[in-house]
KOLMI-131888 format. One record per residue: x, y, z of N, C-alpha, C in turn; residue number from 1; residue in one letter. Coordinates in Angstrom, 1 decimal. Atoms other than C-alpha are relative to their C-alpha. Example, Ala and Ser with C-alpha at 12.3 -4.5 7.8 and 13.67 -1.06 7.14 Angstrom:
<recs>
<rec><n_east>0.9</n_east><n_north>-1.2</n_north><n_up>0.0</n_up><ca_east>12.3</ca_east><ca_north>-4.5</ca_north><ca_up>7.8</ca_up><c_east>0.9</c_east><c_north>1.2</c_north><c_up>0.0</c_up><k>1</k><r>A</r></rec>
<rec><n_east>-0.9</n_east><n_north>-1.1</n_north><n_up>0.0</n_up><ca_east>13.7</ca_east><ca_north>-1.1</ca_north><ca_up>7.1</ca_up><c_east>-0.8</c_east><c_north>1.1</c_north><c_up>0.8</c_up><k>2</k><r>S</r></rec>
</recs>
This chain:
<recs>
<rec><n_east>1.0</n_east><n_north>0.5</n_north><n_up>0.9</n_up><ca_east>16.9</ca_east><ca_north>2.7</ca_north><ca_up>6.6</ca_up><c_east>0.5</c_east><c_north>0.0</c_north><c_up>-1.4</c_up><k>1</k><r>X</r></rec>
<rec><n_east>-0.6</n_east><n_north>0.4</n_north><n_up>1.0</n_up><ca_east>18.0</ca_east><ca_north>1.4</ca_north><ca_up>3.3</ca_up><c_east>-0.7</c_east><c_north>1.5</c_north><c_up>-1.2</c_up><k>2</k><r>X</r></rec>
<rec><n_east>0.2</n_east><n_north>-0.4</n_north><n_up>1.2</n_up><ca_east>15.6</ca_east><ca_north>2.8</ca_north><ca_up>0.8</ca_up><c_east>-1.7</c_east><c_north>1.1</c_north><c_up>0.3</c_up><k>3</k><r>X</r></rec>
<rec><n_east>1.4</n_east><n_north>-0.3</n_north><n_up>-0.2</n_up><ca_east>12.8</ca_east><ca_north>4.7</ca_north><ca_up>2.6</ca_up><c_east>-0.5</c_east><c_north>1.6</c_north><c_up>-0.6</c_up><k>4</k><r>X</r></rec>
<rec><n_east>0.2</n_east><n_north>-1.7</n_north><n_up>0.5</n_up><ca_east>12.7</ca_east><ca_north>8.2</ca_north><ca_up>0.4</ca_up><c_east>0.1</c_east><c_north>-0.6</c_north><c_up>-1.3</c_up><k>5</k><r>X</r></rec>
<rec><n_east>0.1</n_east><n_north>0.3</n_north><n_up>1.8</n_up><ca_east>12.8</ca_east><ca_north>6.2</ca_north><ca_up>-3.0</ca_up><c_east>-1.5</c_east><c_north>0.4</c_north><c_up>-0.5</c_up><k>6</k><r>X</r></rec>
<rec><n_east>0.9</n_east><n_north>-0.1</n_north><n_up>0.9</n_up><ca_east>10.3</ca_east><ca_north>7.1</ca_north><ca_up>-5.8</ca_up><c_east>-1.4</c_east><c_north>-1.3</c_north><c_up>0.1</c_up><k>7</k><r>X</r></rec>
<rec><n_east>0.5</n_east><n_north>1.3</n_north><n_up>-0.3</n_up><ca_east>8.7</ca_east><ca_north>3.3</ca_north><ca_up>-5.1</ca_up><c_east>-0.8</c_east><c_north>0.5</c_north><c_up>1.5</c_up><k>8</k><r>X</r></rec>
<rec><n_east>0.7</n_east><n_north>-0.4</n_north><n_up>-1.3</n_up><ca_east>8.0</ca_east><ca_north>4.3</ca_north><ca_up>-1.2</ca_up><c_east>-1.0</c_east><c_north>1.1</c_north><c_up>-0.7</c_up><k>9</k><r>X</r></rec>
<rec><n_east>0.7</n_east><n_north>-1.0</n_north><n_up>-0.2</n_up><ca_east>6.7</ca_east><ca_north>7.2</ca_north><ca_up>-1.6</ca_up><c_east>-1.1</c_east><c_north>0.1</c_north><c_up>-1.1</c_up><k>10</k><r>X</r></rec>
<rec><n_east>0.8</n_east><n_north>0.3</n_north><n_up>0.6</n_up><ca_east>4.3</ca_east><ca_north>6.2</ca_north><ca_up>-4.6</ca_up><c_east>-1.2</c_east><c_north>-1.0</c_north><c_up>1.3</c_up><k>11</k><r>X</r></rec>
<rec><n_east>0.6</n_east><n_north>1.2</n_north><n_up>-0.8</n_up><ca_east>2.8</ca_east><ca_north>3.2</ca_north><ca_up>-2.4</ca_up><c_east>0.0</c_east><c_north>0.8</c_north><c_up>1.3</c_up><k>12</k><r>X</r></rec>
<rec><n_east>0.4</n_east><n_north>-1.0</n_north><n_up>-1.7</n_up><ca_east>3.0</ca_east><ca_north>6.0</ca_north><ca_up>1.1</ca_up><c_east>-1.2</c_east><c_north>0.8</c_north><c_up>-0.9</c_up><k>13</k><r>X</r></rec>
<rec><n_east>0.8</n_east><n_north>-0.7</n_north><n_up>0.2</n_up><ca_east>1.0</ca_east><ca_north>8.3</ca_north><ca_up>-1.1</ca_up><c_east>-1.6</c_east><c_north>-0.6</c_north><c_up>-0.8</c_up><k>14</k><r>X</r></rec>
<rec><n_east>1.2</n_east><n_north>0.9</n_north><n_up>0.6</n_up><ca_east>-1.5</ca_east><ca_north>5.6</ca_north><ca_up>-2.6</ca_up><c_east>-1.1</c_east><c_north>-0.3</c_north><c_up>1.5</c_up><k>15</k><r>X</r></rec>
<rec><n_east>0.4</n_east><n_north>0.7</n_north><n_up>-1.2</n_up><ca_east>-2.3</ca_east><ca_north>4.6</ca_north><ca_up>1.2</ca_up><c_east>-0.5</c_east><c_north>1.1</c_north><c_up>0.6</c_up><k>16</k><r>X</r></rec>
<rec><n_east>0.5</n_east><n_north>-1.2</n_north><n_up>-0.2</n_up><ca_east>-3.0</ca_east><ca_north>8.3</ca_north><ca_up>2.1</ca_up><c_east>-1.2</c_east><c_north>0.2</c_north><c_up>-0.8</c_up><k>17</k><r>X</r></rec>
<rec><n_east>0.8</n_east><n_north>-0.3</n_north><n_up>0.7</n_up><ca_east>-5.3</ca_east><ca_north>8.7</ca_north><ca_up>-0.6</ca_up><c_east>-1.4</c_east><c_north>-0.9</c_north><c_up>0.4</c_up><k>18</k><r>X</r></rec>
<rec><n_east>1.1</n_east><n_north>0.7</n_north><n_up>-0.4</n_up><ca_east>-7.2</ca_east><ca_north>5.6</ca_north><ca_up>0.2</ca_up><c_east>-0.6</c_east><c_north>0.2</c_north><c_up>1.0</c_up><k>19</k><r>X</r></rec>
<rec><n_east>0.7</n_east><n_north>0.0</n_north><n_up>-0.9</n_up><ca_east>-7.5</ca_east><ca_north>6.2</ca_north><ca_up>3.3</ca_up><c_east>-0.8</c_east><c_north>1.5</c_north><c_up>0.7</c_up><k>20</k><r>X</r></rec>
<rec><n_east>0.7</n_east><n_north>-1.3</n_north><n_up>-0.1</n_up><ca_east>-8.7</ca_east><ca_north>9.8</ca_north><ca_up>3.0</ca_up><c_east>-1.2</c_east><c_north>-0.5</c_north><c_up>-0.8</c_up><k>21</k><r>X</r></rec>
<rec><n_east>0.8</n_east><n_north>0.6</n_north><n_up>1.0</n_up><ca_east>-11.2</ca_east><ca_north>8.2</ca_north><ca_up>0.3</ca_up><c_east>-1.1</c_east><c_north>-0.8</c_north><c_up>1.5</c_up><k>22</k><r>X</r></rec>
<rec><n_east>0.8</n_east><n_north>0.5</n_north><n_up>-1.2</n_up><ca_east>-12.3</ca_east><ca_north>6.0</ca_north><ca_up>3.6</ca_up><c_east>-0.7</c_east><c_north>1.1</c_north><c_up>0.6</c_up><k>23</k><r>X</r></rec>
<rec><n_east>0.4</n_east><n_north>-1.0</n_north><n_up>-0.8</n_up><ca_east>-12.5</ca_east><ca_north>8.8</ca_north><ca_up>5.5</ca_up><c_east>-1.1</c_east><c_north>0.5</c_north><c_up>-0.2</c_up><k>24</k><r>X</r></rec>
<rec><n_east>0.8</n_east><n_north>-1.2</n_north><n_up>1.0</n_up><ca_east>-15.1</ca_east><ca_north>10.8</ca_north><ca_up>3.4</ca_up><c_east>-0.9</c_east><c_north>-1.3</c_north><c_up>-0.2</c_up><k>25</k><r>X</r></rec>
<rec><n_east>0.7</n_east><n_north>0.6</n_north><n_up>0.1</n_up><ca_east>-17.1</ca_east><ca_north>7.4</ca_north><ca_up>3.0</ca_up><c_east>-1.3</c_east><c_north>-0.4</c_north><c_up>1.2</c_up><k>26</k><r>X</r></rec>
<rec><n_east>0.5</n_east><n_north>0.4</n_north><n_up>-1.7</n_up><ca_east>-17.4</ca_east><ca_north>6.6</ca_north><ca_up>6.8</ca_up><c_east>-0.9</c_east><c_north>1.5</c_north><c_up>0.8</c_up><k>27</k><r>X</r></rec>
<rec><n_east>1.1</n_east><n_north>-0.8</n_north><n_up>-0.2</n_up><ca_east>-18.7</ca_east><ca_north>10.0</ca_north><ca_up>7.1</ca_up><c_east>-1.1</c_east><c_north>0.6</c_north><c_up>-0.3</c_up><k>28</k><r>X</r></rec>
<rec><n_east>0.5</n_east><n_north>0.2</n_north><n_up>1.2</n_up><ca_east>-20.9</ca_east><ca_north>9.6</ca_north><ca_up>4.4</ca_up><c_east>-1.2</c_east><c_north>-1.0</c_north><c_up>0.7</c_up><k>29</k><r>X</r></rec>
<rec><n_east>1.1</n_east><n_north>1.1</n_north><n_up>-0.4</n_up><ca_east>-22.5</ca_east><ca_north>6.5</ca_north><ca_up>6.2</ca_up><c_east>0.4</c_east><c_north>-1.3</c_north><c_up>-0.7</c_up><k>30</k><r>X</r></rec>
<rec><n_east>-0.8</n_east><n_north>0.8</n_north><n_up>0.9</n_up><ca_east>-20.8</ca_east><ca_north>4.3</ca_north><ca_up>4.0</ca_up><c_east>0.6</c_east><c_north>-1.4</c_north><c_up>0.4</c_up><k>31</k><r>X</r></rec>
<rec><n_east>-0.7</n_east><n_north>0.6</n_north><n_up>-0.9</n_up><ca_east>-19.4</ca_east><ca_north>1.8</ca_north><ca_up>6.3</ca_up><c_east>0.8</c_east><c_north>-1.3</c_north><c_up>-0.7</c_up><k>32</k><r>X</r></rec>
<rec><n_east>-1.1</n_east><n_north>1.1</n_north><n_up>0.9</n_up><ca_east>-18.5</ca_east><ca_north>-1.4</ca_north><ca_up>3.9</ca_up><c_east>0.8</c_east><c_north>1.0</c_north><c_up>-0.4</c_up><k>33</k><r>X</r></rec>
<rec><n_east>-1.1</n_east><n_north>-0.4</n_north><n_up>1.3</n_up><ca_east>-17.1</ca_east><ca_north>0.5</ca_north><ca_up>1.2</ca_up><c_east>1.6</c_east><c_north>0.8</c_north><c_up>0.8</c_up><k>34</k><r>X</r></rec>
<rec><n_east>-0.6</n_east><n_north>-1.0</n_north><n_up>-0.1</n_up><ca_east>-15.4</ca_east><ca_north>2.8</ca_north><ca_up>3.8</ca_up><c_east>1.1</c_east><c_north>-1.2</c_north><c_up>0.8</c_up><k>35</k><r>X</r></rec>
<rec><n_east>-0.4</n_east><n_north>0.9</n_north><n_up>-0.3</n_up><ca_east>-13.9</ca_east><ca_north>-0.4</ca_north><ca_up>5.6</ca_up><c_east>0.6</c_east><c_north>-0.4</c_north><c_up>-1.0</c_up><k>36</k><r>X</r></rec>
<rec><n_east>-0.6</n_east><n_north>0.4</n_north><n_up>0.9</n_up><ca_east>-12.8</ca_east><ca_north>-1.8</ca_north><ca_up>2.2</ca_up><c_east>1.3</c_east><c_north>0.5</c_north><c_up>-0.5</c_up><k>37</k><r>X</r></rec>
<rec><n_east>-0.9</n_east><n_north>-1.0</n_north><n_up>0.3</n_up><ca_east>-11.2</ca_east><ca_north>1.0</ca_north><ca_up>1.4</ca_up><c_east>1.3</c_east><c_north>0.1</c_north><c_up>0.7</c_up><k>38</k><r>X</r></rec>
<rec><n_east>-0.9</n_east><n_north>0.1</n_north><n_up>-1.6</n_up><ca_east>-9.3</ca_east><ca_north>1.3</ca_north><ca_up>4.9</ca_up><c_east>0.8</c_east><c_north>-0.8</c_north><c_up>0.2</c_up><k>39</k><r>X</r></rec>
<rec><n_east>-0.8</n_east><n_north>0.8</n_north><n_up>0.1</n_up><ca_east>-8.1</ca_east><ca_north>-2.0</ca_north><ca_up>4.4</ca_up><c_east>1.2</c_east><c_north>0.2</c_north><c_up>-1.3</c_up><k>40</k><r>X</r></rec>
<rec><n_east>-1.2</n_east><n_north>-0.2</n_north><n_up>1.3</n_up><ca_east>-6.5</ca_east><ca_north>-1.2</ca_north><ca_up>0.9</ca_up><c_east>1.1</c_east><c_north>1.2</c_north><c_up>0.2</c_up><k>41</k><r>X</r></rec>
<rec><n_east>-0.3</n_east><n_north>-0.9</n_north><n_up>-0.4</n_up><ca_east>-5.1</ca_east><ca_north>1.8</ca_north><ca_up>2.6</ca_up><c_east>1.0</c_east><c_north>-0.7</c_north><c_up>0.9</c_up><k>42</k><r>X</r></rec>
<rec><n_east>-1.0</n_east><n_north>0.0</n_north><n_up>-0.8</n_up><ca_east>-3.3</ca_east><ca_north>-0.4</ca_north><ca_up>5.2</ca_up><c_east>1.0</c_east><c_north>-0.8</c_north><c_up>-1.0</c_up><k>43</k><r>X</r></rec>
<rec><n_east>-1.2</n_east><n_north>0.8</n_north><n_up>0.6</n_up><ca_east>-1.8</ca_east><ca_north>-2.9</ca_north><ca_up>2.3</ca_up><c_east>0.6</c_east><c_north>1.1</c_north><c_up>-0.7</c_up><k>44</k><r>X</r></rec>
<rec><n_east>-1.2</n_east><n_north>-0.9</n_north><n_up>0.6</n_up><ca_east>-0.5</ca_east><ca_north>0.0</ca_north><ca_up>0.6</ca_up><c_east>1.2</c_east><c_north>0.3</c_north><c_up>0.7</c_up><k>45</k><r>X</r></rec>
<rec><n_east>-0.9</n_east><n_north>-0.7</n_north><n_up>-1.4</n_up><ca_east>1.2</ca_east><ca_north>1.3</ca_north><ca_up>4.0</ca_up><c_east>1.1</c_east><c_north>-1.4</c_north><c_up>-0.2</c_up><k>46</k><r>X</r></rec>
<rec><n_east>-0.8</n_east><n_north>1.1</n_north><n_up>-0.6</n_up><ca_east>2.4</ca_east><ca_north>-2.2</ca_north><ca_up>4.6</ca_up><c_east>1.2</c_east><c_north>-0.4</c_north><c_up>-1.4</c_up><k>47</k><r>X</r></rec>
<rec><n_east>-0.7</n_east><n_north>-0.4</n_north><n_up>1.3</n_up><ca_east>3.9</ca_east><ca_north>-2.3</ca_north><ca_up>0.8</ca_up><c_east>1.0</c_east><c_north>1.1</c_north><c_up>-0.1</c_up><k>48</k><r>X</r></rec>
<rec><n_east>-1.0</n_east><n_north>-0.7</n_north><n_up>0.1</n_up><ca_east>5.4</ca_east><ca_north>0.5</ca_north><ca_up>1.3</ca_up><c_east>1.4</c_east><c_north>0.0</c_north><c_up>1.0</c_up><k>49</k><r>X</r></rec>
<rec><n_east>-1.4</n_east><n_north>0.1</n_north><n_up>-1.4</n_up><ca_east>7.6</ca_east><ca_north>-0.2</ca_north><ca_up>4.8</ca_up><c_east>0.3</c_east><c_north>-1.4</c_north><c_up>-0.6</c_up><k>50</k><r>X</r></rec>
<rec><n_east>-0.5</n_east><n_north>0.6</n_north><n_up>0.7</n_up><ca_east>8.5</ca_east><ca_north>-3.1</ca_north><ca_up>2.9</ca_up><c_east>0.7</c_east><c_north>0.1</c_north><c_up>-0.8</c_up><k>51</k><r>X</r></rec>
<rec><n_east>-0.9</n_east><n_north>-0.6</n_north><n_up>0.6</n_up><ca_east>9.9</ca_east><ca_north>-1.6</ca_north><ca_up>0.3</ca_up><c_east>1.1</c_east><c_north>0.7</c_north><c_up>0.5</c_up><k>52</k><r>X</r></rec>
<rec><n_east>-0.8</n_east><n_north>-0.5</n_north><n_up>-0.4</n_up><ca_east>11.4</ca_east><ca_north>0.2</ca_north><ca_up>2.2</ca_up><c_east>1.1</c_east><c_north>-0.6</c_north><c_up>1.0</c_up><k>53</k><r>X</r></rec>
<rec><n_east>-0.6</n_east><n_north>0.7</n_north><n_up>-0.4</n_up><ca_east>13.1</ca_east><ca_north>-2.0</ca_north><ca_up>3.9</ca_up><c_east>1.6</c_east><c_north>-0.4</c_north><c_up>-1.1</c_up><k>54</k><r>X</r></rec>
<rec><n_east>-1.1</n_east><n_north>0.6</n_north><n_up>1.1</n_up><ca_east>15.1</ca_east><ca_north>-3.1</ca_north><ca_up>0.7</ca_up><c_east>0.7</c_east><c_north>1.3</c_north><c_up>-0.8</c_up><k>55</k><r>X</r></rec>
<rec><n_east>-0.7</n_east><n_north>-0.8</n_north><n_up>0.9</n_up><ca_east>17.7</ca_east><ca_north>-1.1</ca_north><ca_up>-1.4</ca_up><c_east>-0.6</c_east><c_north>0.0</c_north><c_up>-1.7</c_up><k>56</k><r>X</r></rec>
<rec><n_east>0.9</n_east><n_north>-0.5</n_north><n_up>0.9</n_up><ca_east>16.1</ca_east><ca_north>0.7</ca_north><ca_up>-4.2</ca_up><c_east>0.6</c_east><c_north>-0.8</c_north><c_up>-1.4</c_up><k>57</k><r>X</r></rec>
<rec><n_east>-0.7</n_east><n_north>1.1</n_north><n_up>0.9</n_up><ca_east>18.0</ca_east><ca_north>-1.5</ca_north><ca_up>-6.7</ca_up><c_east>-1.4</c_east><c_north>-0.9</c_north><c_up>0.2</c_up><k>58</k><r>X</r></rec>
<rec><n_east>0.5</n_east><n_north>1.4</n_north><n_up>-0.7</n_up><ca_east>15.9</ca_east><ca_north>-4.4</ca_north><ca_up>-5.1</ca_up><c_east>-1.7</c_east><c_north>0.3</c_north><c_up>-0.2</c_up><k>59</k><r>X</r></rec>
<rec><n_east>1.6</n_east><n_north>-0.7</n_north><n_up>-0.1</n_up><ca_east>12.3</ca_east><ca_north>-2.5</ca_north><ca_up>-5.2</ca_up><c_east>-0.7</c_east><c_north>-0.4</c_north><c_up>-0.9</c_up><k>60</k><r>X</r></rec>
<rec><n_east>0.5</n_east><n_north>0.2</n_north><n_up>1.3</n_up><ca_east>11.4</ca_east><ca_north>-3.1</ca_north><ca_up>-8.6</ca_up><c_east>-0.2</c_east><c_north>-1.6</c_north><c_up>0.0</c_up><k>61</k><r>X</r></rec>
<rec><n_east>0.2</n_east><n_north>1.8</n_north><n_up>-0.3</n_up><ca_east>11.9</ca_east><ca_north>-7.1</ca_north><ca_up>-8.0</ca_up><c_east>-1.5</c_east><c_north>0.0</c_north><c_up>0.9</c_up><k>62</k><r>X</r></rec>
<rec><n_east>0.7</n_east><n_north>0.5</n_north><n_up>-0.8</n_up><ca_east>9.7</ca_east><ca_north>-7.0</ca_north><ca_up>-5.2</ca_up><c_east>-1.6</c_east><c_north>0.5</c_north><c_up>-0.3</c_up><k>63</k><r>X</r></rec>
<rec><n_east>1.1</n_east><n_north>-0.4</n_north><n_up>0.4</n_up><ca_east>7.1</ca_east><ca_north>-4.7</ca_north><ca_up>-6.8</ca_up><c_east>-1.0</c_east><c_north>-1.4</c_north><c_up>-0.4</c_up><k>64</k><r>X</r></rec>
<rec><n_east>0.5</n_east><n_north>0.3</n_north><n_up>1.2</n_up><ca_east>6.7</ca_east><ca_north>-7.1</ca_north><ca_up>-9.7</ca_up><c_east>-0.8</c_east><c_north>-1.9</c_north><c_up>1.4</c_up><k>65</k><r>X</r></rec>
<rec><n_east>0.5</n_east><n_north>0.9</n_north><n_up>-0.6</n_up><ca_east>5.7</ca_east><ca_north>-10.0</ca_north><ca_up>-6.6</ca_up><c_east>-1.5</c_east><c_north>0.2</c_north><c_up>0.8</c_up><k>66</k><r>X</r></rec>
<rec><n_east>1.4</n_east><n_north>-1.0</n_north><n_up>-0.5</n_up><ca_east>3.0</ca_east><ca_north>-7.6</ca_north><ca_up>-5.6</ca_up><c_east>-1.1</c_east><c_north>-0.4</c_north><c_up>-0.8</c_up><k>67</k><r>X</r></rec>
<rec><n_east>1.5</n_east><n_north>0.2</n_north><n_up>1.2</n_up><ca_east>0.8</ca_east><ca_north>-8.6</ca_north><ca_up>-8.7</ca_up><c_east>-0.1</c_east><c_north>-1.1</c_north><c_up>0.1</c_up><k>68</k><r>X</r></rec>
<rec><n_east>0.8</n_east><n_north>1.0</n_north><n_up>0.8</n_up><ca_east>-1.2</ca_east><ca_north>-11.2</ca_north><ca_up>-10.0</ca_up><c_east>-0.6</c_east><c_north>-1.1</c_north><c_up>1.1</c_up><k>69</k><r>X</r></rec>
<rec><n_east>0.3</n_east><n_north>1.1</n_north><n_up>-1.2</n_up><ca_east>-2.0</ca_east><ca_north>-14.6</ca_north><ca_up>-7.8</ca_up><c_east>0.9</c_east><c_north>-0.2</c_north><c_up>1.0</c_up><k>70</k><r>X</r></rec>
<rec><n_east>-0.8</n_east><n_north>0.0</n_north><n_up>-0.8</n_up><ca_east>1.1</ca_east><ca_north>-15.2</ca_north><ca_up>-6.6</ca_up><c_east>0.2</c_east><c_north>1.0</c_north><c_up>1.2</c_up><k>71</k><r>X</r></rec>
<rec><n_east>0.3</n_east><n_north>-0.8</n_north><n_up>-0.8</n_up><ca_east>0.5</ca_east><ca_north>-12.0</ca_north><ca_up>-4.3</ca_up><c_east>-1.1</c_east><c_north>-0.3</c_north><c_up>1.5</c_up><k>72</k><r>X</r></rec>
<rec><n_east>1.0</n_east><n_north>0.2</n_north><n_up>-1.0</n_up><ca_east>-2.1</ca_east><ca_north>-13.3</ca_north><ca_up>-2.2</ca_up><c_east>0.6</c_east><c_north>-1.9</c_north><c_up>0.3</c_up><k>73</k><r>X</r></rec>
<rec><n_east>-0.1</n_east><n_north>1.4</n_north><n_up>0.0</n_up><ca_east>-0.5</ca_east><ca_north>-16.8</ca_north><ca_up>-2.0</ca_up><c_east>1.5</c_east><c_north>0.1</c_north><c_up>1.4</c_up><k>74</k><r>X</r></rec>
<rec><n_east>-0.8</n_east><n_north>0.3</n_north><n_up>-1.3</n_up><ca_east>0.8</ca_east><ca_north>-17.4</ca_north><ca_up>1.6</ca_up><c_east>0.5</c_east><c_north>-1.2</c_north><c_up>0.6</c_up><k>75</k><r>X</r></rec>
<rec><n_east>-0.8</n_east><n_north>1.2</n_north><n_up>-0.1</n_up><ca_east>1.9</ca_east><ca_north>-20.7</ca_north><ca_up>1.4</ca_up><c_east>1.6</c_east><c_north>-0.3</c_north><c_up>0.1</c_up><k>76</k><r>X</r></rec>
</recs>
């Protein structure tokens, strides 16, 4: 595994924990959109992060900056 212990992973592993403990605590709450919304943001963090990790920590920072703005959600 190239780069799966960098500063980058483990930011975006521990964002995806958080959210999805944040779900957690919603859905028991009664909460069920929000706690679903949340859940989902919780899996793109995950999925951002084994991505990253995938690439050499050199490389991370590029791929961060493809994460923002429109071009992020543009699957064309």
């Amino acid at each position: 595994m190239a780069a799966s212990r960098s500063k980058h992973v483990r930011l975006f592993r521990s964002a995806a924990a958080a959210r999805l403990a944040e779900a957690d605590h919603l859905r028991l709450g009664q909460h069920s959109l929000g706690a679903a919304y949340l859940a989902g943001y919780a899996v793109e963090r995950a999925l951002k992060a084994l991505v990253l990790s995938l690439l050499h920590e050199h490389e991370q920072p590029a791929m961060m900056d493809e994460f923002r703005g429109g071009r992020a959600h543009d699957y064309s």
